[in-house]
N, CA, C and O atoms as a Tinker XYZ file with bonds, in Angstrom:
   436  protein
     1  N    118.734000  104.104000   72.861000    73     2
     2  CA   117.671000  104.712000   73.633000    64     1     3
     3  C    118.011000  106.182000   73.857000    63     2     4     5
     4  O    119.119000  106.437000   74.329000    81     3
     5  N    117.023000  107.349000   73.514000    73     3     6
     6  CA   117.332000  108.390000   73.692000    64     5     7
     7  C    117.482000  108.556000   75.376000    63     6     8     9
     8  O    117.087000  107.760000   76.227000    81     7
     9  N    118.255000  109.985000   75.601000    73     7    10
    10  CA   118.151000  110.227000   76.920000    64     9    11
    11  C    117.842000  111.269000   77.606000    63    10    12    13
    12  O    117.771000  112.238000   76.849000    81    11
    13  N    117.627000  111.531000   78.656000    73    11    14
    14  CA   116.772000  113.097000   79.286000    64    13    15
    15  C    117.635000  113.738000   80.060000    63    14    16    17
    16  O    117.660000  113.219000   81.176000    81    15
    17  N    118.274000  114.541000   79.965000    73    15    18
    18  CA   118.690000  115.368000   81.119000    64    17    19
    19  C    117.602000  115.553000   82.471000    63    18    20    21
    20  O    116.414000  115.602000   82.150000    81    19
    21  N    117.857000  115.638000   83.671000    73    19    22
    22  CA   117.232000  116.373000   85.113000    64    21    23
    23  C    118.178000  117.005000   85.431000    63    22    24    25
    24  O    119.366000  116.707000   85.556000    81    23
    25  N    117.541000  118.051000   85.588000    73    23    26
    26  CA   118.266000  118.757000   86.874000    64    25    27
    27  C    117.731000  119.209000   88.198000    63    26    28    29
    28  O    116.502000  119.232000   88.128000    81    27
    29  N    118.114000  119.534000   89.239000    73    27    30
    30  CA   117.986000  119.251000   90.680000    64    29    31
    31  C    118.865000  120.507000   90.721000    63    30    32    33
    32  O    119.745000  120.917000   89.965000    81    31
    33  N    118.227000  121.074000   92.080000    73    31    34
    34  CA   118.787000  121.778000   92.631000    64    33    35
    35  C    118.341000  121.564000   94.051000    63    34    36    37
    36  O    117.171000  121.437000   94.412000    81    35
    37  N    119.844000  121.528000   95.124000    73    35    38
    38  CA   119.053000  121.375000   96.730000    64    37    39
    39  C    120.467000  122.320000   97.352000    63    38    40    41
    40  O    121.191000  123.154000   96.808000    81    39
    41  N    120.439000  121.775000   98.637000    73    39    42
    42  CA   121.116000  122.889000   99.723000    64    41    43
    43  C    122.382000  122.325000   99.784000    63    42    44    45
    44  O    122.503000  121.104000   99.879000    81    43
    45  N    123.516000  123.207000   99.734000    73    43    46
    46  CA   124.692000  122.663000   99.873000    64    45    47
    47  C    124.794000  121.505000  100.660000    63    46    48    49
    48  O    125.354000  120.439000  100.404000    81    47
    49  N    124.076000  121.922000  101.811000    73    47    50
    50  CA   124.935000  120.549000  102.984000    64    49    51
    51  C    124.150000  118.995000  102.320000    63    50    52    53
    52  O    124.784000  117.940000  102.343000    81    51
    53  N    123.241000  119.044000  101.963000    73    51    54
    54  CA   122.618000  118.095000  101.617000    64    53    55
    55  C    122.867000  117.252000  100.070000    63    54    56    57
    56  O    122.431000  116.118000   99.874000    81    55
    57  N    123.689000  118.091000   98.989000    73    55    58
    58  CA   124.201000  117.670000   98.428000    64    57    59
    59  C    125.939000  117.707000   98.603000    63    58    60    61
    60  O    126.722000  117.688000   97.653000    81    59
    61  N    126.240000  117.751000   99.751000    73    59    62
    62  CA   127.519000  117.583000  100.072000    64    61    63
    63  C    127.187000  116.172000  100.582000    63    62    64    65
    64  O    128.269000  115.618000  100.388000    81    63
    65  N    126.602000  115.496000  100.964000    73    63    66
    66  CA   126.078000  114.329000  102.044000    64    65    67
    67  C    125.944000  113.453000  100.518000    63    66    68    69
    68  O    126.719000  112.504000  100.394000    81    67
    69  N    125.381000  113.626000   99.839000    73    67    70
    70  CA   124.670000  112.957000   98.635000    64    69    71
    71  C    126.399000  112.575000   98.148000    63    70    72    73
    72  O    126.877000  111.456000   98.337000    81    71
    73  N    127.050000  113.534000   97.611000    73    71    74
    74  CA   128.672000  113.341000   96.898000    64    73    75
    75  C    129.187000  112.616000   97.930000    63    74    76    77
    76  O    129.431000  111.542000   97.379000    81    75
    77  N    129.440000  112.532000   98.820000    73    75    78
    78  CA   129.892000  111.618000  100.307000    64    77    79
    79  C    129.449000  110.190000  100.022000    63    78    80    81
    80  O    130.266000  109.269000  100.018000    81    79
    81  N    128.555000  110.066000   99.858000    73    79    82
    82  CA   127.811000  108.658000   99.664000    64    81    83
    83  C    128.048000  108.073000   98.547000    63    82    84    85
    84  O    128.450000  106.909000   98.567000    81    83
    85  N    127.870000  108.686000   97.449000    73    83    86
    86  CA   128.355000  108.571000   96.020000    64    85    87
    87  C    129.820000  108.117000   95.897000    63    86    88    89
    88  O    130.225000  107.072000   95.388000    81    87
    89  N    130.414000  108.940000   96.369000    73    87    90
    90  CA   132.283000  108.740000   96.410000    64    89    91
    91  C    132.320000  107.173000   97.183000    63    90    92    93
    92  O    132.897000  106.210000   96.678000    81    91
    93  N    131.664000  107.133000   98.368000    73    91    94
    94  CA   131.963000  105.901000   99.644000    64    93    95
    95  C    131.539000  104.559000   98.883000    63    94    96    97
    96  O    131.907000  103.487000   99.363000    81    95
    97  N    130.428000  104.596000   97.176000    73    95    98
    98  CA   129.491000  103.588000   97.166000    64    97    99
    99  C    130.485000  103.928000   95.616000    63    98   100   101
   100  O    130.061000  103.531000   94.530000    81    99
   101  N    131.725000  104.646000   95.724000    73    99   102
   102  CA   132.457000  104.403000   93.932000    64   101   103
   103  C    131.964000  104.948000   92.888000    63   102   104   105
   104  O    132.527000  104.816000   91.802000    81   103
   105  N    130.448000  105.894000   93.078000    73   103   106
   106  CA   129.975000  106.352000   92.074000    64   105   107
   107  C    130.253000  107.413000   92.086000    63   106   108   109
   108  O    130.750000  108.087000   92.988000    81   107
   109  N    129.797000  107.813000   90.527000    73   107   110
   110  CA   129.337000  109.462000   90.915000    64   109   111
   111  C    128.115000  109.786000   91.006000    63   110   112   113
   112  O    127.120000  109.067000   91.102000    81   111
   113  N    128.245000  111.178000   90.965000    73   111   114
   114  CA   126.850000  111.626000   92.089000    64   113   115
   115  C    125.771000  111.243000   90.783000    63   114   116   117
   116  O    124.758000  110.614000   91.089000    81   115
   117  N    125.924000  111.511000   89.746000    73   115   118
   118  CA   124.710000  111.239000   88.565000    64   117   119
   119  C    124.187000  109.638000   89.085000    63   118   120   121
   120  O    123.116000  109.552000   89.684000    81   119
   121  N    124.913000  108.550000   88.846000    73   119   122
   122  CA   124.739000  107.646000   88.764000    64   121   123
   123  C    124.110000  107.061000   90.317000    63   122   124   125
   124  O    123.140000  106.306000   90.374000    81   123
   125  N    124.745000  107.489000   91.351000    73   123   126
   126  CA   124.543000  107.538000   92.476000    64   125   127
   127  C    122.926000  107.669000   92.742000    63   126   128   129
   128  O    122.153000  106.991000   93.419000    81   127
   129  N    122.760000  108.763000   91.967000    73   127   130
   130  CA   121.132000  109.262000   92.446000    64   129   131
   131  C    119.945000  108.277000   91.376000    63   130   132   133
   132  O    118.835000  107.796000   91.602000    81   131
   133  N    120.699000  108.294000   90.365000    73   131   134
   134  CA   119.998000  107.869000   89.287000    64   133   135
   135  C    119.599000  105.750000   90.097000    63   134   136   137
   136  O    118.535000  105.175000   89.867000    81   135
   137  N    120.656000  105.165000   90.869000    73   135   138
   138  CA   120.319000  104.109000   91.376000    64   137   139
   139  C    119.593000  104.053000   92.528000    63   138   140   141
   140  O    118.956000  103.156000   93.082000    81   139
   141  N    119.855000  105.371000   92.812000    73   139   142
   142  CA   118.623000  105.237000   94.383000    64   141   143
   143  C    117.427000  105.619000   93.968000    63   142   144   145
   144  O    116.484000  105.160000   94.612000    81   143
   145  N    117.101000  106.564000   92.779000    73   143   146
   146  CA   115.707000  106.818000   92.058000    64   145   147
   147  C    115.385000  105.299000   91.840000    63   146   148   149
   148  O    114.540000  104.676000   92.483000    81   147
   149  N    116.301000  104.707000   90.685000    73   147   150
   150  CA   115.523000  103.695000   90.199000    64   149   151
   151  C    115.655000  102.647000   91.650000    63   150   152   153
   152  O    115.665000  101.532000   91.128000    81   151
   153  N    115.728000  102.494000   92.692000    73   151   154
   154  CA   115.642000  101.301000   93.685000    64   153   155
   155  C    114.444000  102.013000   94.472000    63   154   156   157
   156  O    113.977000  101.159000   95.226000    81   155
   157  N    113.988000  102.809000   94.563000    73   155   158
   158  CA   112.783000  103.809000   95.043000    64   157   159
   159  C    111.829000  103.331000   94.445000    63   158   160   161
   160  O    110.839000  102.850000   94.997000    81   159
   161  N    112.060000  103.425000   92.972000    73   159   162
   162  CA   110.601000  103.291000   91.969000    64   161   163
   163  C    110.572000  101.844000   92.119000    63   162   164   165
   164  O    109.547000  101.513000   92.715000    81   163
   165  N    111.199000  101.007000   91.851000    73   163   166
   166  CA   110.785000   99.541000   92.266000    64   165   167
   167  C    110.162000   99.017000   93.595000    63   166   168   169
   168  O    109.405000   98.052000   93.695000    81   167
   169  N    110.582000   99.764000   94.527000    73   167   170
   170  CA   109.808000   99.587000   95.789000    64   169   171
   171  C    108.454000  100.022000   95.811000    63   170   172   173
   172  O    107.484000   99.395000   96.239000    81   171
   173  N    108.482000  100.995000   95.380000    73   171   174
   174  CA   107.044000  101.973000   94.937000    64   173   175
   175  C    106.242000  101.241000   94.680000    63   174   176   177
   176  O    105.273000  100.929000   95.372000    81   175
   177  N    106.673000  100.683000   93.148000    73   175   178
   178  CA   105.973000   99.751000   92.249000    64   177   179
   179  C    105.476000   98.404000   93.342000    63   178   180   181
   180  O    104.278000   98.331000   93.616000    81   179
   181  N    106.246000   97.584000   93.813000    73   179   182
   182  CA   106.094000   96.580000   94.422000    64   181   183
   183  C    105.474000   96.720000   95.885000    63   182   184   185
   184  O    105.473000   95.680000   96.543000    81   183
   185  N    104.985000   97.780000   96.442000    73   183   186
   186  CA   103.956000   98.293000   97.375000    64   185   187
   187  C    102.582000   98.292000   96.473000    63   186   188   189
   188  O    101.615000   97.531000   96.486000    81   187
   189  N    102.928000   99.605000   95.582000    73   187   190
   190  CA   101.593000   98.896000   94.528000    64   189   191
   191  C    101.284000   97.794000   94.191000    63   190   192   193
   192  O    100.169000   97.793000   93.671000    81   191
   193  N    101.646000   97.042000   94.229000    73   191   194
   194  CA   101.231000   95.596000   93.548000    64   193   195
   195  C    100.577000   94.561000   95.231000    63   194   196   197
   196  O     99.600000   93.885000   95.554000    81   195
   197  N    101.772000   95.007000   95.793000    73   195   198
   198  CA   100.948000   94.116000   97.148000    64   197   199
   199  C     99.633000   95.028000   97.870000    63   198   200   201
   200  O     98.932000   94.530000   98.751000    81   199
   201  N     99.477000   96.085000   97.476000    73   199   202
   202  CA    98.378000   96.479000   97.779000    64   201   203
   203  C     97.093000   96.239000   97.016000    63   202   204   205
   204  O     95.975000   96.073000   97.505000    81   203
   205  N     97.491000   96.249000   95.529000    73   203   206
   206  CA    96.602000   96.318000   94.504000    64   205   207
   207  C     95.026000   95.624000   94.940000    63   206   208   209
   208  O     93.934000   96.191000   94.893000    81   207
   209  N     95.325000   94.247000   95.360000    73   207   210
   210  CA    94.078000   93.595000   96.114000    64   209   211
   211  C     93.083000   94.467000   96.291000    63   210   212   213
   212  O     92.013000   94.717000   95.738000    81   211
   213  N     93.752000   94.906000   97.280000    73   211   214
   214  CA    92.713000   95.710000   98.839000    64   213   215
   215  C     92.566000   97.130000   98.074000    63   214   216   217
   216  O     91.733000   97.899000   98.554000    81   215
   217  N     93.242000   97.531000   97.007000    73   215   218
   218  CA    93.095000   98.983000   96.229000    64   217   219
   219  C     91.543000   98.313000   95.973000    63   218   220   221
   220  O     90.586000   98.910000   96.466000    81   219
   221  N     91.318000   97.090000   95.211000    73   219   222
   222  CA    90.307000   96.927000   93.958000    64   221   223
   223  C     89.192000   96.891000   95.170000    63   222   224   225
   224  O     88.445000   97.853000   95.347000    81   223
   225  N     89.118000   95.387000   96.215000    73   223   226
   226  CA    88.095000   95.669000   97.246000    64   225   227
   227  C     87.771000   96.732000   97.707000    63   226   228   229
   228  O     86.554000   96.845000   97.854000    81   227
   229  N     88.525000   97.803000   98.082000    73   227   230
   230  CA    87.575000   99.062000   98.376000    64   229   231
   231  C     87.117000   99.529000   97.129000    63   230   232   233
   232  O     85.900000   99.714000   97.129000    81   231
   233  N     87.740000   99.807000   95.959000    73   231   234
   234  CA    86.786000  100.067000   95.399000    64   233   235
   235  C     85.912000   99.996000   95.365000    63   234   236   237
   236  O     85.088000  100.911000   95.366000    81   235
   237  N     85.691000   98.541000   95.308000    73   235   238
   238  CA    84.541000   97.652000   95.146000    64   237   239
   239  C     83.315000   98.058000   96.251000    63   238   240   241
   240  O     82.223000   98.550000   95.968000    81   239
   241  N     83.801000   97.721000   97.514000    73   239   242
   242  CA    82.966000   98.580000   98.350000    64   241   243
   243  C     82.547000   99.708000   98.536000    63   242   244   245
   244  O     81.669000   99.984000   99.354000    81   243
   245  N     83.212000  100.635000   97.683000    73   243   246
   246  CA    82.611000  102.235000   97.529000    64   245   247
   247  C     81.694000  102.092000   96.938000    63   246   248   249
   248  O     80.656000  102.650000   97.292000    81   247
   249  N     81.745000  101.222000   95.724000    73   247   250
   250  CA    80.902000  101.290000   94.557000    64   249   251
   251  C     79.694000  101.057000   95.245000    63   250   252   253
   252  O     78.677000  101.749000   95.300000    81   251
   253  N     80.065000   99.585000   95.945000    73   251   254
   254  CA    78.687000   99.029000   95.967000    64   253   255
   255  C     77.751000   99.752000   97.162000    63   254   256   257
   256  O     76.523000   99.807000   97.102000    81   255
   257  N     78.737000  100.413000   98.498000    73   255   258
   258  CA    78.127000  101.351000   99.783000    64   257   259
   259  C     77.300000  102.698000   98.467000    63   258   260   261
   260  O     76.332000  103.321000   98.903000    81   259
   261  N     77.592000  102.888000   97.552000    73   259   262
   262  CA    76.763000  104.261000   97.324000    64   261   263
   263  C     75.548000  103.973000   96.438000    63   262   264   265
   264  O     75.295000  104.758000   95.524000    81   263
   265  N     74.907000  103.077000   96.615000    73   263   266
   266  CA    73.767000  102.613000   96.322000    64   265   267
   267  C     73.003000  102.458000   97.655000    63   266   268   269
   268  O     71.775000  102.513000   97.721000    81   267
   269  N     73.598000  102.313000   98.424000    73   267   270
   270  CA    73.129000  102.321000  100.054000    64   269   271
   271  C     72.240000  103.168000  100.689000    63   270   272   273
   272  O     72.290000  104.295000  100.198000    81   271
   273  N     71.037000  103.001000  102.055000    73   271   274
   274  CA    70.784000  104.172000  101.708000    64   273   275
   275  C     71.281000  105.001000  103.357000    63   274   276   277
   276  O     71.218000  104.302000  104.368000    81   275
   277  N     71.576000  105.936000  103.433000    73   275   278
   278  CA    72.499000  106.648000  104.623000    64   277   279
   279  C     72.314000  105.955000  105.820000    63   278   280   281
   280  O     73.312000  105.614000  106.456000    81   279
   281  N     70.921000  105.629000  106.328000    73   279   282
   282  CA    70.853000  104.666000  107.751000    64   281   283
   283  C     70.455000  103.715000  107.016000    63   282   284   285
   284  O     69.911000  103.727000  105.912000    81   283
   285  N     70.936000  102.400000  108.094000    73   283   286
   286  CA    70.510000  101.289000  107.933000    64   285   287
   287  C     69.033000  100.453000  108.195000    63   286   288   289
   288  O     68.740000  100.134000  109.347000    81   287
   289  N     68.214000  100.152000  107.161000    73   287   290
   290  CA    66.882000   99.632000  107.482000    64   289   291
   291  C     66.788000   98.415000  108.155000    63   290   292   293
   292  O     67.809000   97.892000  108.602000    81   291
   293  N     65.435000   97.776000  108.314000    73   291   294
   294  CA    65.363000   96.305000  109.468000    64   293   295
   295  C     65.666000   95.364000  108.459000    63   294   296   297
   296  O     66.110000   94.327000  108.951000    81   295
   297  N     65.588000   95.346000  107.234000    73   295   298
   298  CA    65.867000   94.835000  106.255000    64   297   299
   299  C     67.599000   94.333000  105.900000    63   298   300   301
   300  O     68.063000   93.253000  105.534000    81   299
   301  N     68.159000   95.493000  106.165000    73   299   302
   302  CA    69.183000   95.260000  106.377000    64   301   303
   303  C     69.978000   94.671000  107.029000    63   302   304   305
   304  O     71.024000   94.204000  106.580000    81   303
   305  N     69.612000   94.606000  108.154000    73   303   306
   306  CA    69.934000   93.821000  109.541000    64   305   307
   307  C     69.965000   92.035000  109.421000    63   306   308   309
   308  O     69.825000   91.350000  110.434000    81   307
   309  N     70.127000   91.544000  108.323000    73   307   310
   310  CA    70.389000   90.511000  108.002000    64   309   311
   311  C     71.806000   89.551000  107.745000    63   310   312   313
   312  O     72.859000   90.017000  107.312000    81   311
   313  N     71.618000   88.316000  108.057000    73   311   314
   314  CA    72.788000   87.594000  107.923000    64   313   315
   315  C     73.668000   88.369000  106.449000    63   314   316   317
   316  O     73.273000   89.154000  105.587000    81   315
   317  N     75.179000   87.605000  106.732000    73   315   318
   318  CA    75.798000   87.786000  105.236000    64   317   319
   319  C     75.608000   86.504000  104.226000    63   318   320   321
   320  O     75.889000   85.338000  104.502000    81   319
   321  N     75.092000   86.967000  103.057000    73   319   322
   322  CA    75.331000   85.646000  102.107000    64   321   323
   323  C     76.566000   84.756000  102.126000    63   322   324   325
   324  O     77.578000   85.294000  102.576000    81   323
   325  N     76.652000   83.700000  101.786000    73   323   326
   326  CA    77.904000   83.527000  100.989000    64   325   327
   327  C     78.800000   84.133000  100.833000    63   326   328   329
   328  O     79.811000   84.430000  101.470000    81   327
   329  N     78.117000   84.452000   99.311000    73   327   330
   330  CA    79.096000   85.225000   98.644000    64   329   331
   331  C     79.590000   86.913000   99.662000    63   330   332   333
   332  O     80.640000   87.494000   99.389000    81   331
   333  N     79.022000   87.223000  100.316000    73   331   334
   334  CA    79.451000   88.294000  101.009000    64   333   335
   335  C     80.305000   87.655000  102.186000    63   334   336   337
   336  O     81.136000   88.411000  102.690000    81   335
   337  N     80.240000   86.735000  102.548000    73   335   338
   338  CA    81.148000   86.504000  103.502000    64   337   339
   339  C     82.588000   85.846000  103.235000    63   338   340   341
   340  O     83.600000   85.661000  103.911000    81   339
   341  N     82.156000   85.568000  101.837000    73   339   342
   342  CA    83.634000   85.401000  101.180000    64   341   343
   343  C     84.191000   86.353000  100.745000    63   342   344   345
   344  O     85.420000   86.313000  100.701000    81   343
   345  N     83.792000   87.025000  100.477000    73   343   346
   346  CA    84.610000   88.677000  100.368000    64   345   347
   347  C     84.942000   89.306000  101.304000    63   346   348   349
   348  O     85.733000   90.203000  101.014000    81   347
   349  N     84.585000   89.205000  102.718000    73   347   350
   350  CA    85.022000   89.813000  103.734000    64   349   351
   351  C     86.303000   89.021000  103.939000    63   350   352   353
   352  O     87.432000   89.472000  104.133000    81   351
   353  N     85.839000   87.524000  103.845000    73   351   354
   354  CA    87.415000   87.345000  104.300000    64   353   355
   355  C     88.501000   86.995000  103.470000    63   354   356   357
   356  O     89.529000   86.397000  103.790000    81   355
   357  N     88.051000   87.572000  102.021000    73   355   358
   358  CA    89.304000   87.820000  101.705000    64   357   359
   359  C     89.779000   88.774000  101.460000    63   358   360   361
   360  O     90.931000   88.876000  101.040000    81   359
   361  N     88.482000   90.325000  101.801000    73   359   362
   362  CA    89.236000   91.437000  101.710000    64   361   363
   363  C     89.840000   91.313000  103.124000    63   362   364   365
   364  O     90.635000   92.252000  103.076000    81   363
   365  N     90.089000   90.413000  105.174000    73   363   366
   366  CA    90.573000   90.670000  105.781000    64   365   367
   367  C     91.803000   89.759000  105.419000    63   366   368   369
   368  O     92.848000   90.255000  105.841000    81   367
   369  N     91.955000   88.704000  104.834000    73   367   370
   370  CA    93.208000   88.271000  104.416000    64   369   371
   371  C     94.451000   88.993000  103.773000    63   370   372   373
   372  O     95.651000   88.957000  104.045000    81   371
   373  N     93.597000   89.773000  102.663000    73   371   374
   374  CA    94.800000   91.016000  102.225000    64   373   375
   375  C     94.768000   92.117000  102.631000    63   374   376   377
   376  O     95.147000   93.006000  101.868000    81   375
   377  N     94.281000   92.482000  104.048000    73   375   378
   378  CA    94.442000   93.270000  104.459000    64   377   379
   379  C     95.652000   93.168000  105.333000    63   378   380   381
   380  O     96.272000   94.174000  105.675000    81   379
   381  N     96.131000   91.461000  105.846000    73   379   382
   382  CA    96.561000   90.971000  106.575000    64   381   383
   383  C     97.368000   90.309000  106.245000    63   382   384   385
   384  O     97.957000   89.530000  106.995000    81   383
   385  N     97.710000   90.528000  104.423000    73   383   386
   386  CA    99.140000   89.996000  103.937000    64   385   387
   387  C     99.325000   89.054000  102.970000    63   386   388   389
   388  O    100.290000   88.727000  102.279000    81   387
   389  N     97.743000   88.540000  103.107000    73   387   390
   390  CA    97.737000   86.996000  102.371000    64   389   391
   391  C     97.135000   87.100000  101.291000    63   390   392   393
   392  O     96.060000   87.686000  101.170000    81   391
   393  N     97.951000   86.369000  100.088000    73   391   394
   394  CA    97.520000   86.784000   98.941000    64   393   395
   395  C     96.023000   85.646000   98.775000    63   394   396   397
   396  O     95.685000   84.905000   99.698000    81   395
   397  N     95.341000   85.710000   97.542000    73   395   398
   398  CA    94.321000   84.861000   97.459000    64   397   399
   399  C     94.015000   83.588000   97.633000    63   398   400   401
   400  O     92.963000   82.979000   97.826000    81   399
   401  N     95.444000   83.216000   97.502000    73   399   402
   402  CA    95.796000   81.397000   97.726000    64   401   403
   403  C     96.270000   81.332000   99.030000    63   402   404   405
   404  O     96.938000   80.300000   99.096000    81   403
   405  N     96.266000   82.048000  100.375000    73   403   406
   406  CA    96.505000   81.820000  101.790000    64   405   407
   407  C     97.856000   81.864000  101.980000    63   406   408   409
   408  O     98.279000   81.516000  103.082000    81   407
   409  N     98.951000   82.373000  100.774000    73   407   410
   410  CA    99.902000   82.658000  101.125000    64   409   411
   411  C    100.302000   84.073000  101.177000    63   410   412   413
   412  O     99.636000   85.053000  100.842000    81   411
   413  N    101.869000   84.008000  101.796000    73   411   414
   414  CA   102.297000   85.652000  101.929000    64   413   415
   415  C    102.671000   86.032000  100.944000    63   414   416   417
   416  O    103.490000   85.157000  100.665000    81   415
   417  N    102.690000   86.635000  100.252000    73   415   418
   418  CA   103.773000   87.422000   98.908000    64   417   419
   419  C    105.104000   87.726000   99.318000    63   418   420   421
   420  O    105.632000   88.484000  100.132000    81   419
   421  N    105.610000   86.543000   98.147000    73   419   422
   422  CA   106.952000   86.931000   98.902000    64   421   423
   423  C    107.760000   86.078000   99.870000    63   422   424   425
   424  O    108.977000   86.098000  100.052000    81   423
   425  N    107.246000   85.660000  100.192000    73   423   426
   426  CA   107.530000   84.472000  101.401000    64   425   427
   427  C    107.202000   83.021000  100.770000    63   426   428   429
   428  O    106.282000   82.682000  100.025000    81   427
   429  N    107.847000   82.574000  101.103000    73   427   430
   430  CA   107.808000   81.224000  100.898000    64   429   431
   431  C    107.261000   80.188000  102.175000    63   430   432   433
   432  O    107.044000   80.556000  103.330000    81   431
   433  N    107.114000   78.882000  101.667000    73   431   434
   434  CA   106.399000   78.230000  102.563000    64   433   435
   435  C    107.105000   77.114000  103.900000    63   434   436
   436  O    106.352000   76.547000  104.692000    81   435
């Protein structure tokens, strides 16, 4: 696998703190940073993913609010279907943690 150089530049005291940590955790500072990047990006990633849900439902609700028209008519003022009230609660379920099947991500039962 080819490989990339980075380079970084920051403030002494702060990469004096970074070599401190590095030395205390046996590394060096390359490797050091290079495992806290990559344990960053996996967290990253895995926020994205438990969000992803509630990313797509709003979408979804943007999409569908801009067909709307700015105030609400008497027409409007109507019960929710079904199908709309099953989407509310499962866009408040993952808003609230729970994946589509009523469990937590991540958690066990």
């Amino acid at each position: 696998m080819a490989r990339t150089k980075i380079s970084i530049s920051l403030e002494r005291d702060r990469a004096e703190r970074i070599r401190q940590h590095a030395e205390r955790a046996g590394m060096d500072v390359a490797a050091f940073l290079v495992h806290a990047a990559t344990r960053q990006t996996a967290e990253n990633d895995a926020v994205g993913e438990q969000f992803a849900g509630v990313d797509a439902l709003i979408a979804r609700a943007e999409r569908a609010a801009d067909g709307l028209p700015a105030e609400p008519t008497a027409e409007a003022a109507t019960e929710l279907t079904e199908q709309e009230r099953r989407e509310v609660e499962e866009a408040l379920g993952l808003a609230h943690g729970m994946d589509r099947h009523g469990g937590r991500p991540g958690h066990t039962a």
